[in-house]
C-alpha positions in Angstrom: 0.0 0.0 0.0 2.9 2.2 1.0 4.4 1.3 -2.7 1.4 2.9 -3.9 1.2 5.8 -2.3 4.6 6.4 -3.2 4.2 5.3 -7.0 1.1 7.8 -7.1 2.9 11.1 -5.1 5.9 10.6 -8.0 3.4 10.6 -10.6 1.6 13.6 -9.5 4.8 15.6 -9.0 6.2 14.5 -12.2 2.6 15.9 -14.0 3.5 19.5 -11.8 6.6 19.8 -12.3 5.9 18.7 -16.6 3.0 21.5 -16.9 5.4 24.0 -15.0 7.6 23.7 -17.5 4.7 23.9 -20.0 3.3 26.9 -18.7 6.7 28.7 -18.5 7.8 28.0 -21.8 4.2 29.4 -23.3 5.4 32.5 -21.1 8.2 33.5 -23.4 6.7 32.7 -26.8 4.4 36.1 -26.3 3.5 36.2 -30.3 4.0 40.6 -31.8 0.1 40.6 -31.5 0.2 39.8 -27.7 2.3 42.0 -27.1 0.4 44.8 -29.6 -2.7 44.6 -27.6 -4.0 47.6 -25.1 -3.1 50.9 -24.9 0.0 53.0 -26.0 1.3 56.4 -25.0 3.1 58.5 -27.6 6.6 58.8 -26.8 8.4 60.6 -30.1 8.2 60.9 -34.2 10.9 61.3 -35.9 10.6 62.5 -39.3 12.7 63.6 -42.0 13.4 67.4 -41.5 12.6 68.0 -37.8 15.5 69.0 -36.0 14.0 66.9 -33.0 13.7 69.9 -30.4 10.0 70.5 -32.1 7.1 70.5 -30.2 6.2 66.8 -29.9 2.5 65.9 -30.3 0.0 64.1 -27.6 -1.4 60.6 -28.4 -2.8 57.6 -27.9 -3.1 54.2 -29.9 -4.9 51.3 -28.8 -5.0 48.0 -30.5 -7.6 45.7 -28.8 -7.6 42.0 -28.6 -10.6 41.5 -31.0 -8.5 43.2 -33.7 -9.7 46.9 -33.5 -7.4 49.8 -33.9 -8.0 53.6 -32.9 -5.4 56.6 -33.0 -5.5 59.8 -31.8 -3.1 62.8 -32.6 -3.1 66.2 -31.1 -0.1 68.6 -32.4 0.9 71.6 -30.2 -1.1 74.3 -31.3 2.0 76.2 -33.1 0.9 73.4 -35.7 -2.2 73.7 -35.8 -2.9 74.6 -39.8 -1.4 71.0 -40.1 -2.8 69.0 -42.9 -2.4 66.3 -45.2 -3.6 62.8 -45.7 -3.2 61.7 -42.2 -3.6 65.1 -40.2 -6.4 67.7 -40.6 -5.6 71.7 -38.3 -3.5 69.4 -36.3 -5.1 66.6 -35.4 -4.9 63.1 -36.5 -7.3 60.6 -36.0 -8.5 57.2 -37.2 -9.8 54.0 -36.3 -10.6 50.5 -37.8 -9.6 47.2 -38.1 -5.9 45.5 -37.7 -4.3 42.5 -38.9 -0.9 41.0 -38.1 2.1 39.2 -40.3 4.6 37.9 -37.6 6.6 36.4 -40.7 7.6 40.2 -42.1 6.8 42.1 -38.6 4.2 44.4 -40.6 0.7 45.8 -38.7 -1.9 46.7 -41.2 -4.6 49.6 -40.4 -7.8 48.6 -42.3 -8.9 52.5 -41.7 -13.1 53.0 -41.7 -13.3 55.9 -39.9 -10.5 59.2 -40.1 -10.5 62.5 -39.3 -9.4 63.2 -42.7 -12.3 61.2 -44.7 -11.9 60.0 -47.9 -8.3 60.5 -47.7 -7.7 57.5 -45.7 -11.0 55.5 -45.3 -11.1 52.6 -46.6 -7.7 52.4 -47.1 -4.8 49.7 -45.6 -2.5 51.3 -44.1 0.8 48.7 -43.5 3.5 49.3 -40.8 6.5 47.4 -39.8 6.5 47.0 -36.2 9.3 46.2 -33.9 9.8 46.1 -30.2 12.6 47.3 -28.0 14.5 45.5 -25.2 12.9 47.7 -23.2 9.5 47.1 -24.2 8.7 50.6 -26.8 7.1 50.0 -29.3 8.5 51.6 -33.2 6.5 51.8 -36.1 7.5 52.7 -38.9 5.6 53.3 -42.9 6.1 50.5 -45.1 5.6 52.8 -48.1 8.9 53.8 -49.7 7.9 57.7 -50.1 7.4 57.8 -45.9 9.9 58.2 -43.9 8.8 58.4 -40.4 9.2 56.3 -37.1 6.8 56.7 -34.5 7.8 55.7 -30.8 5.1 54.7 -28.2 5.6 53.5 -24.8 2.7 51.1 -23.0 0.7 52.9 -20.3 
């Protein structure tokens, strides 16, 4: 009976100590959407022609778990006649759909609703993403005629 006991205890602890490992292991395999999901603080953009002591803007992008995407912009108001296809008197703002390609690192916007209209909805928008060892998050345009990064920081 002893033997038993004994026999069932090692196979118990042997289960534990195998789904531990399990468990652990599905820890550091976070897939780039994971880690997309929730809300982001703008940090910085850096863009082709700003000397970097500009005025930074205010914002906030959220990607949710059910694959919905929102953005919001608000330039200081020494920018605020602003405009183009993303920005309108300084302000930027869009929302929609998301999908994710872990292969090539890229985020695509599937935009239905912008500040900006017809300009941008209905439009994909794709972004290379990347993450930083200390946990930022850079995007970047995909499209060779951009040249921006954009650095946001998880609240």
């Amino acid at each position: 009976m002893k033997a038993f006991r004994y026999g069932m205890l090692a196979v118990v602890v042997a289960f534990c100590v195998a789904s531990s490992a399990q468990s652990t292991q599905k820890e550091h395999t976070v897939s780039g959407k994971e880690k997309l999901i929730g809300a982001w603080r703008l940090e910085r953009i850096e863009a082709p022609g700003s000397d970097g002591n500009a005025t930074q803007p205010k914002g906030m992008l959220i990607y949710t778990r059910d694959g919905h995407v929102s953005l919001q912009l608000m330039y200081p108001r020494s920018a605020s006649a602003l405009s183009n296809e993303y920005v309108k008197d300084g302000y930027e703002a869009s929302f929609g759909s998301y999908d994710v390609d872990e292969t090539t690192h890229t985020v695509t916007h599937h935009v239905q609703g912008s500040v900006t209209r017809d300009l941008l909805v209905g439009k994909d928008l794709p972004r290379l993403y990347q993450f930083t060892e200390d946990g930022h998050l850079i995007i970047k345009s995909s499209r060779s005629d951009e040249h921006w990064s954009v650095t946001w920081e998880h609240y």
